[in-house]
PLY file of the C-alpha trace (Angstrom):
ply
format ascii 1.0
element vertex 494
property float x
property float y
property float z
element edge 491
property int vertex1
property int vertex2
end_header
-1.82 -6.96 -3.46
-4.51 -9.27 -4.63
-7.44 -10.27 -2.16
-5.68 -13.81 -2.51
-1.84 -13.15 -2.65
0.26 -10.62 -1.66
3.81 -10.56 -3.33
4.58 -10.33 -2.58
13.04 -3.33 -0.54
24.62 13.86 6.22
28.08 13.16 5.20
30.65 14.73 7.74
33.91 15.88 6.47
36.84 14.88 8.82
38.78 17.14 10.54
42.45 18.12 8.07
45.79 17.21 10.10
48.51 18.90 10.30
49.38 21.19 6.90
52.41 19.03 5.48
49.84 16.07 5.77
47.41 15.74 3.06
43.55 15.42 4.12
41.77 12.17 4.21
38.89 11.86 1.74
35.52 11.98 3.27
33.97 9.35 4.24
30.44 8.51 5.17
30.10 7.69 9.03
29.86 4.44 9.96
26.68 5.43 11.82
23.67 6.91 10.47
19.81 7.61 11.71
16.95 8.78 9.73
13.56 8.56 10.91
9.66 10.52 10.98
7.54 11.42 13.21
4.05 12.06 12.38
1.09 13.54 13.89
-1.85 13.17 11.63
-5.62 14.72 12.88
-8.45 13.22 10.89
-12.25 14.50 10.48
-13.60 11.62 9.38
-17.01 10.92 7.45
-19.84 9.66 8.91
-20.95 6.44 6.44
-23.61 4.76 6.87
-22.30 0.49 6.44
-25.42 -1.30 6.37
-29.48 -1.43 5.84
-29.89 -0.67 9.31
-28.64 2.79 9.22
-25.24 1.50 11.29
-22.88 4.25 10.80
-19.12 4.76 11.72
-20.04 8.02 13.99
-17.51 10.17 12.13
-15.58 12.52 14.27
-12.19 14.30 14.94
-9.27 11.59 15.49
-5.53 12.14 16.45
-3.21 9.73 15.28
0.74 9.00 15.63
3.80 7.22 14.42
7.56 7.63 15.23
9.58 5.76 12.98
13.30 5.47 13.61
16.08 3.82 11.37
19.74 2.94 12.05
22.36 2.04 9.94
25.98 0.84 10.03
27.84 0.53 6.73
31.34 -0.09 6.17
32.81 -0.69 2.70
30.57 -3.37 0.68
28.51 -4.24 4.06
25.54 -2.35 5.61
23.69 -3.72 8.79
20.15 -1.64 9.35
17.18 -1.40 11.32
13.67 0.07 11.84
11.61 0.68 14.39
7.64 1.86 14.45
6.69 3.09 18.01
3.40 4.48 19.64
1.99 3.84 16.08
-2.53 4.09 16.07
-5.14 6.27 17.49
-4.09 8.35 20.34
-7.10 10.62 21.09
-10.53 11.47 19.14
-13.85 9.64 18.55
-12.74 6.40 16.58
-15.14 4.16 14.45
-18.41 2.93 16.21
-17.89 -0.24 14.17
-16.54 -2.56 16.42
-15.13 -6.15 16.11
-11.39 -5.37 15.47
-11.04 -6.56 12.05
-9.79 -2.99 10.59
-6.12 -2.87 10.63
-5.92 0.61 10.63
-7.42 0.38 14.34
-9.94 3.00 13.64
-12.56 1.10 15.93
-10.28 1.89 19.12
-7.43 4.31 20.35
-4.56 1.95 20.66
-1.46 3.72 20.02
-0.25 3.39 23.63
-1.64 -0.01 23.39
-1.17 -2.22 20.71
1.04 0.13 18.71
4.27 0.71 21.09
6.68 -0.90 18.98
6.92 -3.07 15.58
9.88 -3.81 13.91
9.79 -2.83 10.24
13.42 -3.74 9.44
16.77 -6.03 10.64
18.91 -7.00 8.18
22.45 -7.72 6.49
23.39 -6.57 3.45
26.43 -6.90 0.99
28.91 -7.93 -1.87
30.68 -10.62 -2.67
32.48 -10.16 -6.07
29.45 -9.56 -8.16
27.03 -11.30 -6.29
25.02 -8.72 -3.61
23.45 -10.78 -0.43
20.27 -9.55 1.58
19.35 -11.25 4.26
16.98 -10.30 7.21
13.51 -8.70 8.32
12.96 -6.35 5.03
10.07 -4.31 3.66
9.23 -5.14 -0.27
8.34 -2.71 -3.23
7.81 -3.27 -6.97
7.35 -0.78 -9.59
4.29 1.02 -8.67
3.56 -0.66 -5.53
0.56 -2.06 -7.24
1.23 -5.29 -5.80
4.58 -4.94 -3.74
4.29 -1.76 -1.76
6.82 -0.90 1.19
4.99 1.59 2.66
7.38 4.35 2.95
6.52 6.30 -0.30
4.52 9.54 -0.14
1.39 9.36 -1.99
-0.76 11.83 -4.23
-3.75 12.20 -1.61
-4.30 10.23 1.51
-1.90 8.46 3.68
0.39 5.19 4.03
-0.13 2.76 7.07
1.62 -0.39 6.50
4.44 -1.70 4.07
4.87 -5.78 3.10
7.66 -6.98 5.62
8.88 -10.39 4.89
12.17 -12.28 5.70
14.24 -12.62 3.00
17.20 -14.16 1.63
18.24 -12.54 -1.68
21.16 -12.88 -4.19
21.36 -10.27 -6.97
23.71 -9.64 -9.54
25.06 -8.17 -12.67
26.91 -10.16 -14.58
27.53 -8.74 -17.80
31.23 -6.55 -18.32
31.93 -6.70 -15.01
29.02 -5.15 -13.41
29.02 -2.03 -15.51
25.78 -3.20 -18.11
22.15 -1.98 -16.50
21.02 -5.63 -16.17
20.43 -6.94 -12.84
18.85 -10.70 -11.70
17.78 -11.78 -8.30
16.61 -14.70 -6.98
14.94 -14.58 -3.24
13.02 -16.68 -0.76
10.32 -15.30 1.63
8.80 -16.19 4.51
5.81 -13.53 4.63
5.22 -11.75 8.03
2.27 -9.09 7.51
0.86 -8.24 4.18
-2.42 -7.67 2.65
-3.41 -11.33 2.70
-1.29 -12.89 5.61
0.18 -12.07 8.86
2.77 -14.38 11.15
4.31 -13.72 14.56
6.66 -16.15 15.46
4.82 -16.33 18.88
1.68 -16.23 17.84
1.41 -17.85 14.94
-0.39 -17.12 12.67
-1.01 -17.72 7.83
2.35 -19.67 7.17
2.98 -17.85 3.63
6.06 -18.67 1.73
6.91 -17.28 -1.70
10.00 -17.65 -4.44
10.83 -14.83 -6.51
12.84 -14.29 -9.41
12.83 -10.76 -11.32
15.12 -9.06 -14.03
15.55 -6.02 -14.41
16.98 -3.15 -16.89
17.87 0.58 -15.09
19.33 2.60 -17.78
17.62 5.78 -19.17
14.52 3.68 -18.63
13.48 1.09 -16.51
11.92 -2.20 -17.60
11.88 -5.15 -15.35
9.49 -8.74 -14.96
8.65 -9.61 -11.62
7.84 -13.51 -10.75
6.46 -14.60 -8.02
5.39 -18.88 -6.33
3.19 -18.12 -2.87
2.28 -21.00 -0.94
0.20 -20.20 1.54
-1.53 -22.12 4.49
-4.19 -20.77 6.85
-3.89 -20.75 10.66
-6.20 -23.63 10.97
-3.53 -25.55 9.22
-5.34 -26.66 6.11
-6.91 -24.05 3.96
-4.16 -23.60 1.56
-2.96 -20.99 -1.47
-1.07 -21.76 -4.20
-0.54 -19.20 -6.88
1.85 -17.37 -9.48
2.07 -14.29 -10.71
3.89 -11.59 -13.02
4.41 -8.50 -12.66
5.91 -6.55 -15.64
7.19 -2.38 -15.13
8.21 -0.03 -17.25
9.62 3.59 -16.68
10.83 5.46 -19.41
11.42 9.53 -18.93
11.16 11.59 -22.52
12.54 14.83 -22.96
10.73 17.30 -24.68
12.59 20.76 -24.72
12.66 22.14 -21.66
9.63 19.47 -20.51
10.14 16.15 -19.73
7.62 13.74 -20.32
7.50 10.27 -17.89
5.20 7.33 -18.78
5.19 4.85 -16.33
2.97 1.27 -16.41
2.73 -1.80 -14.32
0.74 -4.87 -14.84
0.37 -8.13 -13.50
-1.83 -11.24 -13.36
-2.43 -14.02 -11.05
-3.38 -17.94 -11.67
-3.55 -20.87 -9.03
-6.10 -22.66 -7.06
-7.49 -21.49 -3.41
-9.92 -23.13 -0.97
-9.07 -20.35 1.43
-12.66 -19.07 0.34
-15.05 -21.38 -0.96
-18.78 -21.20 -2.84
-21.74 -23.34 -3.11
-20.80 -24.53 -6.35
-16.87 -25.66 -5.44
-16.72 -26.83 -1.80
-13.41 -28.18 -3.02
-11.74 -24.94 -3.23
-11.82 -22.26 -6.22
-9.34 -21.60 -9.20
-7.61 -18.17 -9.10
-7.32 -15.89 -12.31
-7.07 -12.46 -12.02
-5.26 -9.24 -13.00
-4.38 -5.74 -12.62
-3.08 -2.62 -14.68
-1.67 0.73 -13.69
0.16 4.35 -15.47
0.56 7.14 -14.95
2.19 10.10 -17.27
3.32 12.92 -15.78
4.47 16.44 -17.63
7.00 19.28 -15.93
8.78 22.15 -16.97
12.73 22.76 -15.55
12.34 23.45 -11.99
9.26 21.28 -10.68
7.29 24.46 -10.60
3.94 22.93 -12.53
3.15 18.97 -12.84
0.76 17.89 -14.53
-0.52 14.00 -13.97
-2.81 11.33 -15.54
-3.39 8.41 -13.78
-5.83 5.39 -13.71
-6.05 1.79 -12.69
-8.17 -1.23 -13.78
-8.46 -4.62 -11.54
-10.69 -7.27 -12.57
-13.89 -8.31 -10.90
-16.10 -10.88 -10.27
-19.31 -11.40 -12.12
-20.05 -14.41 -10.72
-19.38 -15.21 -7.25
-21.17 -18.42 -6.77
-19.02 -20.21 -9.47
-15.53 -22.03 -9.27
-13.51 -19.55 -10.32
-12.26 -16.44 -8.36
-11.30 -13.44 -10.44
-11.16 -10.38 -8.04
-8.19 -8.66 -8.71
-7.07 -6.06 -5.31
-4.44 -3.31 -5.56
-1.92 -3.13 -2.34
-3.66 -1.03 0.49
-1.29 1.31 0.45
-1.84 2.08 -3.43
-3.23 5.14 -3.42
-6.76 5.62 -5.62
-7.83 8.89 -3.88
-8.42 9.15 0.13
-12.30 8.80 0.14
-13.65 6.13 -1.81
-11.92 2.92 -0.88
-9.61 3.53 2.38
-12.72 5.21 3.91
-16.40 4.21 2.63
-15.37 0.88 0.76
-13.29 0.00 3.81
-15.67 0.72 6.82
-18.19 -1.29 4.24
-16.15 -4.37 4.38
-15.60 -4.01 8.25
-19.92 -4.16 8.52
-20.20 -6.63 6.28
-17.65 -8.80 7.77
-19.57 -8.29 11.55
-22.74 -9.44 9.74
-21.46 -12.46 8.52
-20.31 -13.03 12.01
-22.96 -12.57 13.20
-24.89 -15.83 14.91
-28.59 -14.51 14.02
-27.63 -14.16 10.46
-25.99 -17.62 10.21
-25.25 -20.38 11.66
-21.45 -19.98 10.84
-19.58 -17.49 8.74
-18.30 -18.88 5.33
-14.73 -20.14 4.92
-12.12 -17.41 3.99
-14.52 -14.30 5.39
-11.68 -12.79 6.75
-10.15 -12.00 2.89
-13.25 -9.43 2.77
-11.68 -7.03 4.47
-9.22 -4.96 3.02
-8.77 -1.88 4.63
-9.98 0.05 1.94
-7.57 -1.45 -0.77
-8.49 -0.52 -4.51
-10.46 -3.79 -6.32
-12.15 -4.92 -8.44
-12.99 -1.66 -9.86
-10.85 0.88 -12.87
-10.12 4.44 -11.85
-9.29 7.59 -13.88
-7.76 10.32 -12.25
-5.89 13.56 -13.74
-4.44 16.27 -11.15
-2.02 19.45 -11.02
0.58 20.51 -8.86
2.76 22.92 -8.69
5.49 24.61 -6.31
5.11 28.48 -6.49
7.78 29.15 -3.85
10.10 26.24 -2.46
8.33 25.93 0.67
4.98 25.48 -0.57
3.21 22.65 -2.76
-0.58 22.32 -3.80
-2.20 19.70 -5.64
-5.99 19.22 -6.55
-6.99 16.27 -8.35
-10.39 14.52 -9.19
-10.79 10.51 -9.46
-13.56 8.82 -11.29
-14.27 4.98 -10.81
-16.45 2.63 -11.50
-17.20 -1.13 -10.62
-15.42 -4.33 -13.33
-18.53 -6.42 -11.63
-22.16 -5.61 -10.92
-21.71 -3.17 -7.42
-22.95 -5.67 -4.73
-22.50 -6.38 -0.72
-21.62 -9.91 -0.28
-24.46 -10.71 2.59
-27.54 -8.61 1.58
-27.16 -10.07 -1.92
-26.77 -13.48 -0.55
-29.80 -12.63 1.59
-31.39 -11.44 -1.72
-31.15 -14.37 -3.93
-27.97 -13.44 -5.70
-29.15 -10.55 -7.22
-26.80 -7.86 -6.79
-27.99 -5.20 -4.03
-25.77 -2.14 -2.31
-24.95 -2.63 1.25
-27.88 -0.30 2.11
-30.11 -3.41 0.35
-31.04 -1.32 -2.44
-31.20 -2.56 -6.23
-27.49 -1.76 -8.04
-27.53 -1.00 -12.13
-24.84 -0.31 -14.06
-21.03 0.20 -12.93
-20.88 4.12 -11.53
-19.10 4.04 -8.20
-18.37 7.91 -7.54
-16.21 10.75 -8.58
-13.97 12.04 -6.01
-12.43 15.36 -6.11
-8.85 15.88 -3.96
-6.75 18.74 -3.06
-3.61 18.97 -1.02
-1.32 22.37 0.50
1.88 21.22 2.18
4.12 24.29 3.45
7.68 23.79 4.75
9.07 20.49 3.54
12.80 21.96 3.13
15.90 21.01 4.84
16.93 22.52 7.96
20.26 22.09 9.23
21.12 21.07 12.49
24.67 20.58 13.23
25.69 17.11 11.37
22.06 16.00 10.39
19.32 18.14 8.55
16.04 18.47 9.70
12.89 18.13 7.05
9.63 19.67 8.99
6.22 20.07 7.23
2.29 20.21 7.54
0.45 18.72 4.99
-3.12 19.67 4.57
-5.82 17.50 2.71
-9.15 17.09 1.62
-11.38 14.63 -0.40
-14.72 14.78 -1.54
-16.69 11.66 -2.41
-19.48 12.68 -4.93
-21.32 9.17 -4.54
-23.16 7.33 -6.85
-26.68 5.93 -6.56
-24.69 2.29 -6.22
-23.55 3.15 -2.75
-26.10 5.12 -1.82
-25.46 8.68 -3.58
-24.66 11.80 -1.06
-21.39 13.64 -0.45
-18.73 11.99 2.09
-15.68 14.30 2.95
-12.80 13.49 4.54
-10.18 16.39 5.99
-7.10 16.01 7.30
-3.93 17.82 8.84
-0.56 15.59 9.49
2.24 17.59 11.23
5.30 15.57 9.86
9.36 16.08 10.92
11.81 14.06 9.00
15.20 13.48 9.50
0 1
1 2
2 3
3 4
4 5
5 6
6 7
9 10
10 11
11 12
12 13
13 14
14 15
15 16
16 17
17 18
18 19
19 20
20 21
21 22
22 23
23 24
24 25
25 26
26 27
27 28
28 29
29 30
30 31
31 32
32 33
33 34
34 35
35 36
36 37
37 38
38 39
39 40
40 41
41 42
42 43
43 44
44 45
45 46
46 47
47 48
48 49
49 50
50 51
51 52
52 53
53 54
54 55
55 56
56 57
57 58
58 59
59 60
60 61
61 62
62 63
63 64
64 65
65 66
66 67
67 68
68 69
69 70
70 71
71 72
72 73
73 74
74 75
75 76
76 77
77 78
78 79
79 80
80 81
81 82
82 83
83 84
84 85
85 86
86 87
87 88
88 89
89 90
90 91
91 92
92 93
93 94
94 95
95 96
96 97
97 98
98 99
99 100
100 101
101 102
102 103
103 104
104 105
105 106
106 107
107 108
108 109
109 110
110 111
111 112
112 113
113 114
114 115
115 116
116 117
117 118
118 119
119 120
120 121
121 122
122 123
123 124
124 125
125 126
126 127
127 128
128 129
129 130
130 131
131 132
132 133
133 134
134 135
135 136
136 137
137 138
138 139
139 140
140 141
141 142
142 143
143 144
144 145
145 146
146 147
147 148
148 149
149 150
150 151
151 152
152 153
153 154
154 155
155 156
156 157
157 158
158 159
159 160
160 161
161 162
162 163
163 164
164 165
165 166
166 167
167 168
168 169
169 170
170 171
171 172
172 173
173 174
174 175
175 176
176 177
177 178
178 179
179 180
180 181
181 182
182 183
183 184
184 185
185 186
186 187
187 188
188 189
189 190
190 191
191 192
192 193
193 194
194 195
195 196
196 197
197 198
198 199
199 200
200 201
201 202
202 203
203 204
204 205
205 206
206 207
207 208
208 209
209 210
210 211
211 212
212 213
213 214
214 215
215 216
216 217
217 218
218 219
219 220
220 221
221 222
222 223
223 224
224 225
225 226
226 227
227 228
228 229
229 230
230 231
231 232
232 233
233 234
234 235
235 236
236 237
237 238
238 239
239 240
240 241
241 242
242 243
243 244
244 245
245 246
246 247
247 248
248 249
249 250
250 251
251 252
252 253
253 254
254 255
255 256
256 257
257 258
258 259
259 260
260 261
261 262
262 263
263 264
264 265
265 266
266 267
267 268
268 269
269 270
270 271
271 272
272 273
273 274
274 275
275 276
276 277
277 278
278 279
279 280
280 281
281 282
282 283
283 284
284 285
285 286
286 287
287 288
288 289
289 290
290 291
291 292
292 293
293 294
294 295
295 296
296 297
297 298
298 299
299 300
300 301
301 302
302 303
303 304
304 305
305 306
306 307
307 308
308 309
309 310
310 311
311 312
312 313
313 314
314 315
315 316
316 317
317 318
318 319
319 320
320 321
321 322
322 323
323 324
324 325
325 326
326 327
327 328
328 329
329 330
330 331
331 332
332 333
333 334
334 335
335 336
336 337
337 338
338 339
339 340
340 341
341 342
342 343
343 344
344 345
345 346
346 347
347 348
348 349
349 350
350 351
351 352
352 353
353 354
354 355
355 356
356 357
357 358
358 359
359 360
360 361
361 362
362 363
363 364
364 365
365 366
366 367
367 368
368 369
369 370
370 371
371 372
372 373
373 374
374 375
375 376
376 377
377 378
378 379
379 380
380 381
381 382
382 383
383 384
384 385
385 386
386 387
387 388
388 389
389 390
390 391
391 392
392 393
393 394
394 395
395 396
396 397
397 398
398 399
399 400
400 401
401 402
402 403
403 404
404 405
405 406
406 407
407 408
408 409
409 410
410 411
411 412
412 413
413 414
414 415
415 416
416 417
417 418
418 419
419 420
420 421
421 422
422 423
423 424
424 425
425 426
426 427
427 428
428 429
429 430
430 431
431 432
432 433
433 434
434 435
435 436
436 437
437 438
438 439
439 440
440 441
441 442
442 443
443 444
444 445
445 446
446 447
447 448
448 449
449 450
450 451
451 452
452 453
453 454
454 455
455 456
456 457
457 458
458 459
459 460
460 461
461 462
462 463
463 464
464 465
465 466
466 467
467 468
468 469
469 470
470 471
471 472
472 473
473 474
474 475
475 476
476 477
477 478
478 479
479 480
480 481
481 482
482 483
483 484
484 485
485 486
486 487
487 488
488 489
489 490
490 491
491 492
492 493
């Protein structure tokens, strides 16, 4: 999501009666469960955030999630919910950054802390002739999850921590020949609880963020749809305030090519509105808001998902001049994956730094409105990214992937209070001199074994261990060197 919006979704057979009475058809219970649990152990890098030499430490870090699900359905109705529990840092070295503005919670071990339980998901769903109702505490995902991202879907390298929850009250439907025509509308009202740019507890309080959205969408043998989103968004203090739109268009089209198929996938959206959430010295009044984003992929296979071959890449728009009235950083959702290295881990502890130094009473005499939006959590922005990568599943209980990402800066490479400090000419967060737009090439590899069903009794069982690795080949704009980040996540699915 951008840095200034977020848009913001084992079948048991019954037992036969007597022989001269015919079977009943099965039927789905009326209860079902699905859920993860995931142990994930992280090396992580030790980066160096600031001019200083401040580092993050680096170190070996055990983290956990259990994520649970229940679901009644009954006919046209369904009534579900989800539950994160003991969710952060459990054991390990974490971050010597401190100041608790990384959402991740790498600066502490907090999963028996602040992580015991979050609700993800309560809701009501259903039909009424040919008008479907959803109503509740929901997650949201669009497309790529460029800008909507739920959270819950596996990416190439790294991992996924959050998901935009939101209640919602939505009415779809298909209206053409009764239902049976591809072509779906909705129209749904949000009130925003945690996403990249906002979160609310209704006991704490909290970024009041409301949004309207109306979308159409085609899913046939391809998939075209237009997302449209209105965010109004106030800031705790009660009078900052957000007002944007944005639209979102997707396309999905799969293209058979003997025994290959061939998918090209694209999403792209742009923002416009005004903000005075973050201000500069040359619009105290607030600051208008254009931006946008683009991202594909295409993706080659044989029969059989034994070899996959992938290009992606990604371009968000950047700032070139920060000091004027106009703000046109574009910022992927966090849990977009761009490789594991780059952004969730260097750009992200970065932001954390730079975000303590503005704090920071001997650097100023107050930080500058909106200096919370500079931290991210690693999210891909203002930046383009190519990456191509191979997979391939040699037997059906093993997967590897390698991959390597190049990116590069859409602005001149700079850290927001050194090149303040400098003048406003654009330095590194190290304080050296930046040139050009090189931001690194990152090369990724992945070897999951297991990952197959096991069944136990009326449920089936999904266990795996994922193994990963990224290597951040730097460039001289943040500082040159290699940064690698390994991990291991022991995952059971159900």
């Amino acid at each position: 999501m951008s840095a200034l919006l977020l848009l913001a979704t084992a079948a048991w057979a019954q037992d036969a009666g007597p022989a001269s009475v015919p079977a009943p058809p099965d039927r789905p219970p009326a209860f079902t469960t699905d859920g993860e649990l995931r142990l994930l152990g992280s090396m992580y890098p030790d980066v160096v955030v600031d001019d200083e030499g401040t580092s993050t430490g680096g170190g070996f870090v055990l983290d956990s999630r259990l994520r649970g699900g229940l679901t009644w359905q009954r006919d046209a109705w369904k009534v579900g919910a989800e539950l994160d529990l003991v969710e952060g840092q459990l054991a390990g070295d974490p971050w010597d950054l401190s100041g608790g503005v990384d959402a991740r919670g790498r600066h502490e071990l907090d999963a028996l802390d602040d992580g015991l339980v979050e609700l993800r998901r309560a809701y009501v769903e259903g039909r009424v002739g040919l008008v479907g109702i959803q109503a509740g505490l929901v997650t949201s995902h669009w497309g790529l999850g460029m800008v909507a991202n739920d959270g819950a879907h596996d990416p190439w390298f790294g991992r996924a921590d959050f998901g935009d929850r939101v209640l919602r009250l939505r009415l779809a439907t298909r209206p053409l020949d009764g239902g049976q025509t591809p072509l779906t509308f909705v129209l749904a009202g949000d009130r925003v609880v945690e996403d990249d740019t906002a979160e609310w507890n209704p006991l704490e309080g909290g970024q009041a963020a409301w949004q309207g959205i109306g979308s159409v969408l085609w899913q046939g043998d391809q998939t075209v749809g237009l997302y449209g989103v209105y965010r109004n968004q106030t800031e705790t203090d009660g009078e900052r305030t957000t007002e944007v739109g944005v639209l979102d268009l997707y396309g999905d089209a799969p293209i058979a090519l003997g025994a290959w198929t061939l998918r090209l996938a694209i999403e792209a959206a742009a923002i416009a509105g005004s903000t005075d959430r973050t201000q500069t010295y040359n619009a105290r009044e607030g600051l208008s808001v254009s931006s946008g984003g683009v991202t594909g992929l295409a993706t080659l296979s044989p029969e059989g998902d034994k070899l996959l071959c992938v290009l992606r890449g990604g371009w968000a728009s950047g700032d070139g001049d920060p000091d004027d009235d106009g703000s046109h950083d574009f910022a992927f959702d966090r849990d977009f994956d761009a490789g594991m290295v780059l952004y969730d881990e260097v750009q992200g502890a970065i932001e954390a730094q730079t975000h303590a130094q503005l704090l920071d009473p001997a650097n100023s005499g107050g930080p500058p409105e909106g200096v919370d939006a500079l931290v991210t959590e690693g999210a891909f922005r203002r930046a383009a990214f190519v990456q191509p990568l191979v997979g391939g599943k040699p037997l059906s209980w093993l997967d590897l992937r390698a991959g390597v990402a190049v990116s590069w800066a859409t602005a001149p490479p700079s850290q927001a209070f050194l090149t303040y400090r400098n003048g406003g000419v654009p330095v590194n967060h190290l304080g050296q001199p930046t040139s050009g737009y090189a931001l690194g090439t990152e090369l990724d590899w992945a070897v999951k074994v297991g990952d197959v069903d096991l069944d136990v009794g009326r449920d089936a069982l999904r266990p795996a261990l994922l193994v990963q690795g990224g290597h951040l080949l730097a460039a001289d704009n943040l500082g040159g060197g290699t940064v690698t980040l390994v991990t291991a996540t022991g995952r059971l699915r159900w």
